[in-house]
FISETOR-695193 format. One line per field, with one value per atom (N, C-alpha, C): x, y, z; residue number from 1. Coordinates in nm, 2 decimals. Example, Ala and Ser with C-alpha at 12.3 -4.5 7.8 and 13.67 -1.06 7.14 Angstrom:
% residues 2
c1 = c(1.32;1.23;1.32;1.28;1.37;1.29)
c2 = c(-0.57;-0.45;-0.33;-0.22;-0.11;0.00)
c3 = c(0.78;0.78;0.78;0.71;0.71;0.79)
nr = c(1;1;1;2;2;2)
***
This chain:
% residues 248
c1 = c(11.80;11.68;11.71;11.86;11.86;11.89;11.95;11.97;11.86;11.72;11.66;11.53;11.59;11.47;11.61;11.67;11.74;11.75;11.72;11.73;11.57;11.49;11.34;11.29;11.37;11.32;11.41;11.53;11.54;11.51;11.48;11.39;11.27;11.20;11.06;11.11;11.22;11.20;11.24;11.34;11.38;11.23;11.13;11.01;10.90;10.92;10.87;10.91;11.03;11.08;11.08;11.06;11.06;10.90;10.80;10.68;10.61;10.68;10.63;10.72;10.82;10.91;10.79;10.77;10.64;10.54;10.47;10.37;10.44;10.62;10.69;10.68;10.77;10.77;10.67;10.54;10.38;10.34;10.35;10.31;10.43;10.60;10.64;10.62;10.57;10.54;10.43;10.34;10.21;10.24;10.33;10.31;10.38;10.49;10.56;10.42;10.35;10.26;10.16;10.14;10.01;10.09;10.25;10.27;10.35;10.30;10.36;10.47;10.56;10.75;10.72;10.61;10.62;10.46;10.45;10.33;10.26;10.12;10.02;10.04;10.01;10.06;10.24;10.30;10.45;10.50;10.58;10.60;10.69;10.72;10.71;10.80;10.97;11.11;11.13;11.13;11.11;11.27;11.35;11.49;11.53;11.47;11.55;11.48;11.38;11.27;11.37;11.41;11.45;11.63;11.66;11.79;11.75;11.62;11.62;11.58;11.47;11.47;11.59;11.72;11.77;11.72;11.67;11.59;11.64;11.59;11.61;11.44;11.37;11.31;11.15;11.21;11.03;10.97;11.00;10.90;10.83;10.95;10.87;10.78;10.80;10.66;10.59;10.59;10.45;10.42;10.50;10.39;10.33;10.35;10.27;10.18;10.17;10.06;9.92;9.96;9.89;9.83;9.91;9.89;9.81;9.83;9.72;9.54;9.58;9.46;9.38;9.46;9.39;9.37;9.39;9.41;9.46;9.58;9.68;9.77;9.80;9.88;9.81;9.86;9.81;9.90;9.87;9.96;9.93;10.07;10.02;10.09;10.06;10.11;10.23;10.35;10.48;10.52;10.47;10.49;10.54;10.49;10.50;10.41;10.44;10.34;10.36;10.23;10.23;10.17;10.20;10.09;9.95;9.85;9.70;9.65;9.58;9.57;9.35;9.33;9.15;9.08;9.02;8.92;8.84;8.81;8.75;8.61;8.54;8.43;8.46;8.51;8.54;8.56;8.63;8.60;8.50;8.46;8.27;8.20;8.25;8.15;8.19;8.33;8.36;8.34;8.28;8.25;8.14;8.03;7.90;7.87;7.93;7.94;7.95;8.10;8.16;8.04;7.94;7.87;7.77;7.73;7.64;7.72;7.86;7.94;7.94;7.98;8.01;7.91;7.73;7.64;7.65;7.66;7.66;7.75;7.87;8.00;7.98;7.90;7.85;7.73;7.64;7.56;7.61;7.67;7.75;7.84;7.93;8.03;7.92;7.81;7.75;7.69;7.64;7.61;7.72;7.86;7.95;8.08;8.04;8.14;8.21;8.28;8.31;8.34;8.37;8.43;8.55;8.66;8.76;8.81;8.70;8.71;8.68;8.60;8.54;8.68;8.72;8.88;8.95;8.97;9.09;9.08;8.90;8.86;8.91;8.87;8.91;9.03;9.16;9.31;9.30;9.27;9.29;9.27;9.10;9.09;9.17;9.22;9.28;9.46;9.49;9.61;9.59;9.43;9.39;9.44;9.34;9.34;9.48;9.55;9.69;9.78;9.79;9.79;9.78;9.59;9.52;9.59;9.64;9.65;9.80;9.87;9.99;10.01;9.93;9.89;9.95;10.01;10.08;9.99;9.99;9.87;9.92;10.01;10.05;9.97;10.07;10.02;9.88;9.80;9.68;9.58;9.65;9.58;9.62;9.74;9.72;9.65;9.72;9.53;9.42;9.36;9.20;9.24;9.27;9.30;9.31;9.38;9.41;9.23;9.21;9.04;8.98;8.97;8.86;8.88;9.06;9.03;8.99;8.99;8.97;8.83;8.70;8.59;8.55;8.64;8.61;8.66;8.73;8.76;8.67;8.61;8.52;8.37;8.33;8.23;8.22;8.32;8.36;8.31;8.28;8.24;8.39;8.42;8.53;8.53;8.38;8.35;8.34;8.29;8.30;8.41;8.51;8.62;8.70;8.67;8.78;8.73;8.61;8.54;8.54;8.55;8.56;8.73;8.82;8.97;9.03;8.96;8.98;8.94;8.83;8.77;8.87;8.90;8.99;9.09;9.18;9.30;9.30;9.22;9.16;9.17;9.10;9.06;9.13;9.25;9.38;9.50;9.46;9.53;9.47;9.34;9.30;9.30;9.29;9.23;9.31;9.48;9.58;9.52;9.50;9.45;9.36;9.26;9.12;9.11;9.20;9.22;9.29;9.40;9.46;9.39;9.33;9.26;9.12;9.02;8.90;8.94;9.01;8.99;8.90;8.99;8.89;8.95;9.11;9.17;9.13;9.09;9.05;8.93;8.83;8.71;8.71;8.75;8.76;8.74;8.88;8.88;8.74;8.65;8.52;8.45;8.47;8.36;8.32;8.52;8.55;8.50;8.50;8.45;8.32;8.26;8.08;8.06;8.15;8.16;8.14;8.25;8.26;8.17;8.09;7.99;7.90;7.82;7.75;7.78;7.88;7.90;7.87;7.95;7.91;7.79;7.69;7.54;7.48;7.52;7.51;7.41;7.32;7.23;7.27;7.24;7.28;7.28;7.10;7.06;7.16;7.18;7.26;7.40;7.48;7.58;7.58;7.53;7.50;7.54;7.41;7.40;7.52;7.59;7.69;7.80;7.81;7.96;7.91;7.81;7.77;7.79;7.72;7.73;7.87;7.97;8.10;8.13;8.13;8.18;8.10;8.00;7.92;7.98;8.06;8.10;8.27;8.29;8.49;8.45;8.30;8.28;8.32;8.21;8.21;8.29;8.42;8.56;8.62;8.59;8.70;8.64;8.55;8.44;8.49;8.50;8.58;8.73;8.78;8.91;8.96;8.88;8.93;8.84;8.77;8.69;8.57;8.51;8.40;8.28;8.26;8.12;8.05;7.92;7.87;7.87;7.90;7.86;7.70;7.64;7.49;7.50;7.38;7.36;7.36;7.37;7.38;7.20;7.20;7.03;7.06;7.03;7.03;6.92;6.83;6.67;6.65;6.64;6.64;6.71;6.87;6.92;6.92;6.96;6.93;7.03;7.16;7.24;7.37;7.42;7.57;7.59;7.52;7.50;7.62;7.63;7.76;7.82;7.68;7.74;7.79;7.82;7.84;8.00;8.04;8.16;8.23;8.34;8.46;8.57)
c2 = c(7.40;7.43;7.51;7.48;7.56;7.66;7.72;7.87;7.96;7.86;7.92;7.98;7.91;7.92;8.03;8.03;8.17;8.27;8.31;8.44;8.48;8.41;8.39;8.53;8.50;8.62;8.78;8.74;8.90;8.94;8.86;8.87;8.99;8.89;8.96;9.08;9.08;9.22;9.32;9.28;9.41;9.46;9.34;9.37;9.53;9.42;9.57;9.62;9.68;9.82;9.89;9.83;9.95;9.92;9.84;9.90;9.96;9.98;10.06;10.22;10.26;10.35;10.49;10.45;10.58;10.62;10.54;10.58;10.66;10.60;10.68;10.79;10.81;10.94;11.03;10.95;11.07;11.10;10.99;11.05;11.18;11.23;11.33;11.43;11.40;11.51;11.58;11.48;11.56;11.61;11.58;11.68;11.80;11.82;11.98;12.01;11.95;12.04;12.07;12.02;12.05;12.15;12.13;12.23;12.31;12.39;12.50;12.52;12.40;12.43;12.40;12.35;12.33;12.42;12.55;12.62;12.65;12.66;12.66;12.74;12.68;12.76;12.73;12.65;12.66;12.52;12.52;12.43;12.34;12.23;12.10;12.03;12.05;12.01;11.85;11.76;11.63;11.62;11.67;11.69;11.72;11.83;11.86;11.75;11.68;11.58;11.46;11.42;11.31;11.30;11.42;11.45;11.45;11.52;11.50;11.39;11.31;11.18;11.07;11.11;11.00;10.90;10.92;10.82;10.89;10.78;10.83;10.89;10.92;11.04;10.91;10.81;10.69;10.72;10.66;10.68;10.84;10.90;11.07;11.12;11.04;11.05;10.98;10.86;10.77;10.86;10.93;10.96;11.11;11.19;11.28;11.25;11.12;11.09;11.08;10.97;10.97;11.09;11.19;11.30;11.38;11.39;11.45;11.39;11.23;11.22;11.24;11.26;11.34;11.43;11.57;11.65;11.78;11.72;11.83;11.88;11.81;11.88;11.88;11.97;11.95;12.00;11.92;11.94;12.04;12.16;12.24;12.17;12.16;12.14;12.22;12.14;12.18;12.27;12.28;12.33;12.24;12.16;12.07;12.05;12.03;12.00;12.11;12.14;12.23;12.18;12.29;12.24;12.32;12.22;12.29;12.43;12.49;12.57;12.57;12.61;12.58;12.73;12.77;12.84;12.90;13.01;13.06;12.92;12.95;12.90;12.74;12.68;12.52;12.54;12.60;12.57;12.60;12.65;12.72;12.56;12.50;12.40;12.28;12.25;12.18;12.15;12.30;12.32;12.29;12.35;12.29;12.15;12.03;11.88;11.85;11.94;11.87;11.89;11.93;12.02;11.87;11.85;11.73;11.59;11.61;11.45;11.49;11.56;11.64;11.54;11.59;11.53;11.42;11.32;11.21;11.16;11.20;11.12;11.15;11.33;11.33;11.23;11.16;11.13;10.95;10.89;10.75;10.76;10.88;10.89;10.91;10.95;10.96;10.85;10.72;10.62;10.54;10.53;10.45;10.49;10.60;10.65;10.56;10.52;10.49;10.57;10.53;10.65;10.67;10.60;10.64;10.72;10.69;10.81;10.95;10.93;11.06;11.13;11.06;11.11;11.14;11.05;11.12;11.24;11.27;11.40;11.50;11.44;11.59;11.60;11.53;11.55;11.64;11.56;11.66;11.82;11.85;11.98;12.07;12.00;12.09;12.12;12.03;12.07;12.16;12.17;12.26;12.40;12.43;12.49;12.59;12.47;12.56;12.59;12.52;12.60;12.70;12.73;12.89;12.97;12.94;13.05;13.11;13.03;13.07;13.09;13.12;13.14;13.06;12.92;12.85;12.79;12.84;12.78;12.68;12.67;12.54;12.44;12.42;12.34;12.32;12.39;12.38;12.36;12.42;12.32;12.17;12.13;11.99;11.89;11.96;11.90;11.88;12.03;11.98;11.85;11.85;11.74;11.63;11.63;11.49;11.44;11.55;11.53;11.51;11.55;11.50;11.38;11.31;11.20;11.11;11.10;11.05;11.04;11.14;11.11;11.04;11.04;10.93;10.83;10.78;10.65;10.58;10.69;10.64;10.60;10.71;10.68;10.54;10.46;10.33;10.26;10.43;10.36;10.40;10.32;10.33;10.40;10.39;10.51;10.64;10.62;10.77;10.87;10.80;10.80;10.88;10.75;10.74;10.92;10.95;11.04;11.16;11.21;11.27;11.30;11.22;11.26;11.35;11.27;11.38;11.55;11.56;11.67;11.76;11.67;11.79;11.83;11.71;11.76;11.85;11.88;12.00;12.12;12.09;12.21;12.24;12.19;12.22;12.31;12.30;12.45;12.55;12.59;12.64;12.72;12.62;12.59;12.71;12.72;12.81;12.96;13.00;13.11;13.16;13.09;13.09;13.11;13.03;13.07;13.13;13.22;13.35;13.44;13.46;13.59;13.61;13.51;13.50;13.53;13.53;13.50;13.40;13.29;13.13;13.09;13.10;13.03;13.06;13.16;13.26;13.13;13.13;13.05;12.93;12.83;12.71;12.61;12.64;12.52;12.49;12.68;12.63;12.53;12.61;12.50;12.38;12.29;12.20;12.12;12.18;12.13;12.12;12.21;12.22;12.08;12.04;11.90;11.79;11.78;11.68;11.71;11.79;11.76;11.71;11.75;11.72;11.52;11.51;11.37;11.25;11.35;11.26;11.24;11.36;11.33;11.19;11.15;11.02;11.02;11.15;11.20;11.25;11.16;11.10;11.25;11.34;11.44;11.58;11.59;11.67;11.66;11.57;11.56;11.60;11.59;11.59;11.75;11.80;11.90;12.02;11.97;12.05;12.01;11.92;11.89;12.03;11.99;12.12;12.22;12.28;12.43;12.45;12.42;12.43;12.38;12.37;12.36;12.47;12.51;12.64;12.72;12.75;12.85;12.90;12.75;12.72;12.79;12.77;12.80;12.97;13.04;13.16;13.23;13.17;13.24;13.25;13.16;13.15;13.28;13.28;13.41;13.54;13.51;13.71;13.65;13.56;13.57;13.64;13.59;13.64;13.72;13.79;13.88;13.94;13.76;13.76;13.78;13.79;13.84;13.73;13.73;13.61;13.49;13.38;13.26;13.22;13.13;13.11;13.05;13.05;12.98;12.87;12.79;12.64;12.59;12.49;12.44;12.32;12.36;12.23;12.25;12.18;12.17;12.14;12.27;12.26;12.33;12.37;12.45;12.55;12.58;12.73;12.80;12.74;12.78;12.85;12.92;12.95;12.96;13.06;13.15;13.10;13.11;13.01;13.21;13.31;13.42;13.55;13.45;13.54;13.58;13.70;13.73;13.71;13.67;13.59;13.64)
c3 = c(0.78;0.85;0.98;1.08;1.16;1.17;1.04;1.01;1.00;0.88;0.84;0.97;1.08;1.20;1.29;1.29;1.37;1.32;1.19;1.13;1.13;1.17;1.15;1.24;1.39;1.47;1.41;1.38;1.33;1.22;1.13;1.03;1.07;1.16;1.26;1.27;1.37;1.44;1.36;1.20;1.13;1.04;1.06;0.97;1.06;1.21;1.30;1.28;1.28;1.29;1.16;1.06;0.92;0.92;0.99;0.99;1.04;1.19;1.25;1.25;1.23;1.20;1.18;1.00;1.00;1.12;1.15;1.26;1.35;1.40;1.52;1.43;1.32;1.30;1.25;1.21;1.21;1.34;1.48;1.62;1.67;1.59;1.64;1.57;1.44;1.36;1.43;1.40;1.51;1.63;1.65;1.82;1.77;1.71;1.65;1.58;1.49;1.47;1.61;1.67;1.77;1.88;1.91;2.00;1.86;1.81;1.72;1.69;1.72;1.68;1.48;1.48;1.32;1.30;1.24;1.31;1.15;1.20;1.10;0.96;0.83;0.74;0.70;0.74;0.73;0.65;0.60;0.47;0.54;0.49;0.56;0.49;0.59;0.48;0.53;0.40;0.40;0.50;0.40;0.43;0.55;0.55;0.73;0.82;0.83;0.90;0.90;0.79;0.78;0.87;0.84;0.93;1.09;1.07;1.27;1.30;1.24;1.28;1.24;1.18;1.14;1.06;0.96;0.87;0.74;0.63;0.48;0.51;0.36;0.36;0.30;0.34;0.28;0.35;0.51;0.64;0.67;0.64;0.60;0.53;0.43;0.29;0.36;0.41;0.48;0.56;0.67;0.75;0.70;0.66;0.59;0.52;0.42;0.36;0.46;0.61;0.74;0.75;0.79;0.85;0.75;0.57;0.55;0.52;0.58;0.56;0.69;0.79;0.95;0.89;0.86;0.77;0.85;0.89;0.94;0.91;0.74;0.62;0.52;0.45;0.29;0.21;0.08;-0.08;-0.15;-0.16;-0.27;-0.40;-0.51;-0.64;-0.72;-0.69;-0.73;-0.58;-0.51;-0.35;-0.27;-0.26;-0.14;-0.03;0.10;0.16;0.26;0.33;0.45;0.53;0.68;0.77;0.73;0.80;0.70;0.76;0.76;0.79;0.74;0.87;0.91;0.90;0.80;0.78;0.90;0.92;1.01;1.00;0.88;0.90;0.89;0.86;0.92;1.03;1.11;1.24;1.29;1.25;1.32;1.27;1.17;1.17;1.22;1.26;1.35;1.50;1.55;1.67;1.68;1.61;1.58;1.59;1.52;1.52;1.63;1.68;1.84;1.94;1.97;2.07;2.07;1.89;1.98;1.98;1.93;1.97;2.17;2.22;2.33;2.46;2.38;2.43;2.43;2.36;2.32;2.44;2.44;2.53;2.67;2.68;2.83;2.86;2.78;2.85;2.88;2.80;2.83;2.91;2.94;3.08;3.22;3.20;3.32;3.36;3.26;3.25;3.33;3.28;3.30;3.38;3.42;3.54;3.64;3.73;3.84;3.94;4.06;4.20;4.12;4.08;4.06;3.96;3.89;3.74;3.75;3.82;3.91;3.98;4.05;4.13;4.06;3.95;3.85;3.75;3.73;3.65;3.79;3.92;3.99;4.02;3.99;3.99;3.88;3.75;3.65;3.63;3.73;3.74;3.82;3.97;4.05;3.94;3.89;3.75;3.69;3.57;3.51;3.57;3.74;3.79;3.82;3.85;3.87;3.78;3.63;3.50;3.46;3.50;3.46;3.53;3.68;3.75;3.72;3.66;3.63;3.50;3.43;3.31;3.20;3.21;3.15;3.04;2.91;2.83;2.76;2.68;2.65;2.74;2.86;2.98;2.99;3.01;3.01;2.91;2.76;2.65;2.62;2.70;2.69;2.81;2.91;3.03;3.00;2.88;2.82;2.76;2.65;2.56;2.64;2.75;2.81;2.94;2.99;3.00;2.95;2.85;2.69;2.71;2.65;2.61;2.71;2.87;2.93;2.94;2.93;2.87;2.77;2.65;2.54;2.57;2.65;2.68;2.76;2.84;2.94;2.89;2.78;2.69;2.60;2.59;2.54;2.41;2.30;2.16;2.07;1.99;1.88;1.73;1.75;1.63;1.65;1.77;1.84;1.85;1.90;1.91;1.80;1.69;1.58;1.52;1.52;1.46;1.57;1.69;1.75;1.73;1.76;1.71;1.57;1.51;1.36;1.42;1.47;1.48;1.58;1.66;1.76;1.71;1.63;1.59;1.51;1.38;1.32;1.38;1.50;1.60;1.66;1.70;1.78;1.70;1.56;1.50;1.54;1.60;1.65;1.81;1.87;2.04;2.12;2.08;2.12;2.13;1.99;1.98;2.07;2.05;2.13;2.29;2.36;2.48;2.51;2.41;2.45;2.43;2.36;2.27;2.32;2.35;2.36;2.56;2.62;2.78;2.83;2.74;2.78;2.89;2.94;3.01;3.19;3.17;3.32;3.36;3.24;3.30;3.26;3.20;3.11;3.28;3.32;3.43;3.54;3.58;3.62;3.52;3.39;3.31;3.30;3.34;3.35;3.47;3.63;3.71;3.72;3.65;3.62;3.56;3.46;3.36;3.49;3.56;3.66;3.73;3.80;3.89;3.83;3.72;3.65;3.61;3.56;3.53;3.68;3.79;3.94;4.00;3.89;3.96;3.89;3.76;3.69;3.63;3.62;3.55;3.38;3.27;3.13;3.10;3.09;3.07;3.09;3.24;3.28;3.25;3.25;3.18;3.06;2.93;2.83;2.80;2.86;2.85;2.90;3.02;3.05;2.99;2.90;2.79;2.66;2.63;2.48;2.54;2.67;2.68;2.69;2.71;2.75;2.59;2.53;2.36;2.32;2.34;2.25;2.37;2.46;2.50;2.45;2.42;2.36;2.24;2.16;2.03;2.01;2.13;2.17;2.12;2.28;2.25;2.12;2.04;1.91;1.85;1.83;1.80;1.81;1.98;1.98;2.01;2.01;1.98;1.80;1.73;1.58;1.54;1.60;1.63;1.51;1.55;1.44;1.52;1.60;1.67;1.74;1.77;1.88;1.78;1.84;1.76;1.81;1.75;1.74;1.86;1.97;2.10;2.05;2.16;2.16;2.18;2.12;2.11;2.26;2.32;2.46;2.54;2.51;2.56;2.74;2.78;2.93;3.00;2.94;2.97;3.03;3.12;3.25;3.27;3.27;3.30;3.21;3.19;3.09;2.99;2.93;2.84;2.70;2.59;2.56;2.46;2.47;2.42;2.53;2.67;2.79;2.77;2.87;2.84;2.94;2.89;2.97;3.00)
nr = c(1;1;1;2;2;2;3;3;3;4;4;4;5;5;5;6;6;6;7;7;7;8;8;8;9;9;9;10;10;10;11;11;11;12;12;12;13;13;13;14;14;14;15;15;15;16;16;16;17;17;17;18;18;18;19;19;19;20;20;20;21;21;21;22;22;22;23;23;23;24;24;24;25;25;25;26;26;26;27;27;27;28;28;28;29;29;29;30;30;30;31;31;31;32;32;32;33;33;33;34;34;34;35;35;35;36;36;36;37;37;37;38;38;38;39;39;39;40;40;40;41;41;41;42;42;42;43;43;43;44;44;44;45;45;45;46;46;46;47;47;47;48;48;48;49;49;49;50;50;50;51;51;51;52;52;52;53;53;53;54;54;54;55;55;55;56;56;56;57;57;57;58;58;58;59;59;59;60;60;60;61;61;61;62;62;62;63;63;63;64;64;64;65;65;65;66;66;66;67;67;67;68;68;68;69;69;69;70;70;70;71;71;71;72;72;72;73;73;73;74;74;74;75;75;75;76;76;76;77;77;77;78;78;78;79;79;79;80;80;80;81;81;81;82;82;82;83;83;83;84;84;84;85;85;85;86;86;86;87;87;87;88;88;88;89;89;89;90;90;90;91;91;91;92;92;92;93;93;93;94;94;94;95;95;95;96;96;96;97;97;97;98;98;98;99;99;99;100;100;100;101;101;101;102;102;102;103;103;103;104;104;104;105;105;105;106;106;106;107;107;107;108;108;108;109;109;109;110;110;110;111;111;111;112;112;112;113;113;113;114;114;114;115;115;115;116;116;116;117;117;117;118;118;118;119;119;119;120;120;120;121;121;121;122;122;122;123;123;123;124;124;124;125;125;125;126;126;126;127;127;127;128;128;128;129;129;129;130;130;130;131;131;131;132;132;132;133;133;133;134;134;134;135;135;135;136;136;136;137;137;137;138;138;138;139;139;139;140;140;140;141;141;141;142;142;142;143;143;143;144;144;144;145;145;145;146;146;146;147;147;147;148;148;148;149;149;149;150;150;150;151;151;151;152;152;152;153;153;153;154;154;154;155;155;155;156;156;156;157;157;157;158;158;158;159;159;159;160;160;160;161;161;161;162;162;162;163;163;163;164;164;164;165;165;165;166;166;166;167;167;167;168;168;168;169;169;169;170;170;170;171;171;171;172;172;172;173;173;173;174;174;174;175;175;175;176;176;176;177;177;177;178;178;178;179;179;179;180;180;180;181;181;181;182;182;182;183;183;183;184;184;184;185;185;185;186;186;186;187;187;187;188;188;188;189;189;189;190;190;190;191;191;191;192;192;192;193;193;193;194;194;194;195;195;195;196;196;196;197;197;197;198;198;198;199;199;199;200;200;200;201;201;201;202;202;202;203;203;203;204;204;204;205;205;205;206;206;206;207;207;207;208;208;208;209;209;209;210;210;210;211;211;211;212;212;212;213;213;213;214;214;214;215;215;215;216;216;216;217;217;217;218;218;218;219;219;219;220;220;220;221;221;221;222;222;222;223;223;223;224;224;224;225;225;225;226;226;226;227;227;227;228;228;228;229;229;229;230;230;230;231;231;231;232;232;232;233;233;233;234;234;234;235;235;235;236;236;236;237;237;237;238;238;238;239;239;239;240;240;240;241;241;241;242;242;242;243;243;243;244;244;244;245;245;245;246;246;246;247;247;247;248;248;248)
***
């Protein structure tokens, strides 16, 4: 019996670690794909994967299976797997959805704000800020992302969430492009502060509204970044301000 109770914990701990293993290696996959060392369209060596993580090639198949049901890879037949690659017009309609998930999370973050959340949106912009100016885009497409999520965290639904994440990561084979090409980066970080004042007035409405315009203007960019022409105005009832087909 006293064997069978000391092998019990490493028992445990060899159980974590071959179940949690995959997830490590689908959270590094996902980031080569999200920072482009593994870039959109590009085929996806189990082999070489399994040599840089030091692993046989199971936890590799698991986490790609993950990853293409986020759907940041996909299976060609007798191919293999790739990174996915997003349709002009999927993304037009992923942006569309985001605009009123957008409202939705501006108007619960202005509900459930604090002072200090407030302080920490304005750290994050004056960063933004000095990103844009040094034109560091990488850098600065992961500051959005990390604002965002700090909005959805603060918005405090799990559905929301779980459904709003699929959507970006989608969009983030995107997002790169769009702020080189479209000259989103020049303006993004006001848009962003427009966000935070807006949220510190604590007005549901107002908030709301200035999360969508600033997604129908991200929408914009993608627009004349791949130079398909204006995207449809944004429908936000009240709106006065920021044109989402203005140029940037």
């Amino acid at each position: 019996m006293q064997s069978m109770d000391t092998n019990k914990p490493a028992s445990a701990l060899a159980f974590l670690q071959s179940s949690s293993l995959p997830m490590l290696v689908q959270e590094e996959i996902e980031r080569l794909i999200m920072t482009g060392e593994l870039p959109v369209g590009s085929r996806i060596n189990e082999s070489e994967l399994a040599q840089r993580f030091n692993t046989s090639r199971g936890p590799i198949r698991e986490a790609l299976r993950a990853l293409e049901e986020a759907g940041l890879v996909r299976t060609e037949k007798n191919r293999g797997m790739f990174v996915r690659e997003i349709s002009f017009e999927e993304a037009d309609e992923i942006y569309e959805l985001r605009e009123a998930l957008e409202e939705i999370i501006g108007r619960r973050v202005a509900r459930a704000i604090t002072v200090d959340g407030i302080e920490r949106l304005k750290a994050m912009i004056e960063a933004m800020r000095e990103a844009a100016q040094a034109q560091e885009l990488e850098q600065y497409a992961q500051l959005n992302l990390q604002f965002h999520d700090i909005l959805l965290d603060t918005a405090g639904s799990t559905k929301l969430t779980e459904t709003y994440q699929r959507l970006i990561k989608e969009l983030s084979l995107f997002r790169l492009r769009a702020l080189a090409g479209g000259g989103g980066l020049r303006v993004s970080a006001d848009e962003h502060r427009e966000i935070v004042d807006a949220i510190a007035s604590r007005d549901p409405e107002y908030a709301g509204q200035a999360l969508r315009r600033h997604v129908a203007d991200s929408r914009a960019r993608m627009h004349k970044a791949l130079g398909r022409g204006e995207a449809a105005p944004a429908e936000v009832p009240g709106a006065t301000t920021s044109s989402p087909t203005k140029e940037v």
